[in-house]
Wavefront OBJ file of the C-alpha trace (Angstrom):
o trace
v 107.485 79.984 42.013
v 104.876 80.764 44.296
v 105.435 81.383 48.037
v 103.747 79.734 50.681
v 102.453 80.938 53.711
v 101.957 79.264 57.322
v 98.679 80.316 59.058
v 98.409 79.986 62.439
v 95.549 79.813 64.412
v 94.516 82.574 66.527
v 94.907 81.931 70.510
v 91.951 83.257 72.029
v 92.593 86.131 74.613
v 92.292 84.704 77.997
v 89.633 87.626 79.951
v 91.386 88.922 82.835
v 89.216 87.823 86.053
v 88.451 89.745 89.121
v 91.536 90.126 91.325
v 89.734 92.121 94.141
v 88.090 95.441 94.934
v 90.231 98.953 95.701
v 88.608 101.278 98.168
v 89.722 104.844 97.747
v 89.439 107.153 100.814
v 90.363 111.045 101.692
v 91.762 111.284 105.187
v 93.661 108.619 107.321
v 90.455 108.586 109.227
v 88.162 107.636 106.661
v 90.879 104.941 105.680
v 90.846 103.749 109.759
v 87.345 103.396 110.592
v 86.800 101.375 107.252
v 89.716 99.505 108.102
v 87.738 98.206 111.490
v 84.483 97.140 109.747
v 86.329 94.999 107.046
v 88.417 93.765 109.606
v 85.095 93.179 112.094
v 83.839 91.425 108.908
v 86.765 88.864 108.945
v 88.209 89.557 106.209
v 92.259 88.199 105.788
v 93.722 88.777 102.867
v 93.213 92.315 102.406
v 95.573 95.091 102.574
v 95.990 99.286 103.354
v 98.180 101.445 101.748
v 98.629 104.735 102.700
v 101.303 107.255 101.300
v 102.569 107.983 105.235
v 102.131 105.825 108.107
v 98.792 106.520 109.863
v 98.595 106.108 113.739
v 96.595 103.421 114.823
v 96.518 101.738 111.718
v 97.845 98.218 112.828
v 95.386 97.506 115.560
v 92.281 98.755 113.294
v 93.683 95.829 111.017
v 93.779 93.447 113.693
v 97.408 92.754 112.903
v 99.009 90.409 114.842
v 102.351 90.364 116.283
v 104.921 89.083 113.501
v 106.713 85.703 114.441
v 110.111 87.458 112.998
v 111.865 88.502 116.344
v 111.217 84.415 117.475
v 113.336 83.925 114.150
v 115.714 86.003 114.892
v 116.346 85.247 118.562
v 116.636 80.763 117.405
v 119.275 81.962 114.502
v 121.364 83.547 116.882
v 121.039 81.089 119.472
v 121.933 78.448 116.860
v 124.815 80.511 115.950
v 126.459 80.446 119.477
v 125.677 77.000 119.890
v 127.493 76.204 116.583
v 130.695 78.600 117.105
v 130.419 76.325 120.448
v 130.465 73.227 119.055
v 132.548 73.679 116.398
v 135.791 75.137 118.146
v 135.351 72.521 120.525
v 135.209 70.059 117.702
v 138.291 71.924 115.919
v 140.397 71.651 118.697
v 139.941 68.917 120.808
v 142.539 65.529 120.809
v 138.810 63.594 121.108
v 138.056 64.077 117.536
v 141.963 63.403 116.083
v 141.597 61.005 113.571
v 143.505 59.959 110.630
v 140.328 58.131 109.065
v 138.320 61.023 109.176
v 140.476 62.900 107.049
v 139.722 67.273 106.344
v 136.667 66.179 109.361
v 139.500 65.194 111.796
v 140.619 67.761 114.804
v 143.550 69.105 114.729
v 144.313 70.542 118.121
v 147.287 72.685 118.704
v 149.671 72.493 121.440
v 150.721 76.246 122.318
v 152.374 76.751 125.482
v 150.720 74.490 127.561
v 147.361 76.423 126.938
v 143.904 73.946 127.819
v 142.538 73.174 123.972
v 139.389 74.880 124.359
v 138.468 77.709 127.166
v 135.812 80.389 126.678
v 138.029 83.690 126.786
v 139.688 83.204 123.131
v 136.710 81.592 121.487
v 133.998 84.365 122.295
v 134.898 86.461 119.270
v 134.366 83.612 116.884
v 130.965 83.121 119.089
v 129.740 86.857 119.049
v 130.500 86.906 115.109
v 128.393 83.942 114.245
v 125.319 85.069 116.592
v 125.008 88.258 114.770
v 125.769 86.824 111.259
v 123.470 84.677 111.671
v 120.846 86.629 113.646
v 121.254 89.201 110.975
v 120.740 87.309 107.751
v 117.600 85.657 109.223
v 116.634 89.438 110.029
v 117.138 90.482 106.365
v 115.850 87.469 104.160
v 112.748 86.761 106.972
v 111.612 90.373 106.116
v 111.766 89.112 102.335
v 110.156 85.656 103.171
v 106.915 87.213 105.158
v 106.223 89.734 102.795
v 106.326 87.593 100.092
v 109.652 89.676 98.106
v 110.176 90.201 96.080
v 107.689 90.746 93.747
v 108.216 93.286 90.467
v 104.729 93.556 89.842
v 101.237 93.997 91.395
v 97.780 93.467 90.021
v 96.884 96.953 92.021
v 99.760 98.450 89.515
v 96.997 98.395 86.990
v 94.884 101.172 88.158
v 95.749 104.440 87.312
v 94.089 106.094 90.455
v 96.450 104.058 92.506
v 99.353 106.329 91.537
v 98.244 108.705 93.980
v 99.047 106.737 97.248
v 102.401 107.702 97.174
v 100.692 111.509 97.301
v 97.823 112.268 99.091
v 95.347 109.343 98.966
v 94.689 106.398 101.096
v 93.261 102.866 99.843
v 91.780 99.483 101.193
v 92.235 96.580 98.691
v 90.310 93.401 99.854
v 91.743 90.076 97.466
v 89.399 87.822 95.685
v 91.696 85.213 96.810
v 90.364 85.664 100.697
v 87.669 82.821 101.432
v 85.094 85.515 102.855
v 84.832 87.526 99.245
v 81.707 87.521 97.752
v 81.298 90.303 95.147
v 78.418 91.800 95.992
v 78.499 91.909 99.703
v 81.833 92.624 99.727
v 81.893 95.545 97.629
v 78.606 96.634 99.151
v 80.883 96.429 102.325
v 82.940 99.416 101.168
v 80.162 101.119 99.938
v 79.238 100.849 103.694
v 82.220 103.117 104.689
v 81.914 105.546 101.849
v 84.818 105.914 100.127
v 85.560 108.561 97.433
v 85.652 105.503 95.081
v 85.712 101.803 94.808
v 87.447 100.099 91.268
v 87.473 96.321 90.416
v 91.336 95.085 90.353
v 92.244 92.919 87.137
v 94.794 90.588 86.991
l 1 2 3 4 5 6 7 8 9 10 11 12 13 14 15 16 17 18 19 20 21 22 23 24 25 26 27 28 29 30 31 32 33 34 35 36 37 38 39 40 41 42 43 44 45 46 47 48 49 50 51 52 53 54 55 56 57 58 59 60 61 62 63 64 65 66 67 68 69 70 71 72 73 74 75 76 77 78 79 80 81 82 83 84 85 86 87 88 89 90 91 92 93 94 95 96 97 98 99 100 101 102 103 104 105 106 107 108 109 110 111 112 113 114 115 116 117 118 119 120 121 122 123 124 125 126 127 128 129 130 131 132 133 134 135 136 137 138 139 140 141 142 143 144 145 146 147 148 149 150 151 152 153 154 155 156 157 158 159 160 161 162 163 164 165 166 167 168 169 170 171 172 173 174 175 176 177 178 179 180 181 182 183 184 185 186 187 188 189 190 191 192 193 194 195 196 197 198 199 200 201
């Protein structure tokens, strides 16, 4: 009894394409002045990454001012708003009803105390502004830096390990609608770096 064997075809090994260019640099001001020109060059999706925060940094990026405090600030108001309404809504005689069942109010009589007042219901109004206002903080911070995200194509490079030492890098993305290959790596040539490496994905 002879056995049979199942042959599979072979899938062909996709090549890994250009992901973008990694600029290495010396000193926080090598990584800073070439961090004007490819901003001057108008460049967006392109990144830094330094191993300690370098002074000056954000404005030779032309970063602009992140939208997250404006997120912040509507959460909480929404919050206060909602303790607002919903205590109100809780509590008043106006919403009694039998037909609307668990969405009815249910107001309680307690020693001839008004159904709603401000005093007793500001706790319940404080709590939900900062719950509110603080989840938006956390999971914006997530949201507009794109978290999370276990791996990067940069990851790949083994001269990348030393950022988190004592070397500073520019990545421009092939993704940004500016990138050309050869004028934008003859772009960092421009600002002599100590090296410049293609980044695979």
């Amino acid at each position: 009894m002879s056995a049979t064997t199942t042959v599979r075809p072979s899938i062909p090994k996709r090549e890994p394409r250009l992901w973008g260019y990694l600029a290495e640099y010396n000193t926080p001001g090598d990584v800073l002045h070439a961090a004007e020109k490819v901003r001057d060059a108008g460049f967006k999706r392109w990144d830094c990454m330094t191993p300690f925060p370098v002074h000056g940094l954000d404005n030779a990026m032309g970063m602009k001012k992140t939208i997250l405090p404006w997120l912040v600030l509507c959460a909480g108001i929404f919050g206060f708003c909602f303790a607002c309404f919903m205590q109100w809504y809780v509590n008043s005689p106006h919403t009694q009803s039998a037909a609307l069942y668990v969405l009815s109010g249910y107001p309680l009589i307690i020693s001839g105390k008004p159904y709603w007042s401000l005093p007793p219901n500001i706790p319940v109004m404080f709590e939900l502004t900062v719950l509110l206002s603080a989840l938006t903080t956390f999971f914006g911070v997530w949201g507009l830096n794109r978290l999370p995200r276990y791996h990067h194509p940069v990851f790949n490079v083994a001269r990348f390990r030393r950022v988190t030492d004592d070397k500073f890098f520019i990545l421009i993305e092939a993704a940004d609608s500016k990138f050309d290959p050869r004028q934008s790596r003859a772009l960092l040539e421009a600002t002599h770096p100590a090296a410049i490496e293609e980044v695979k994905d």
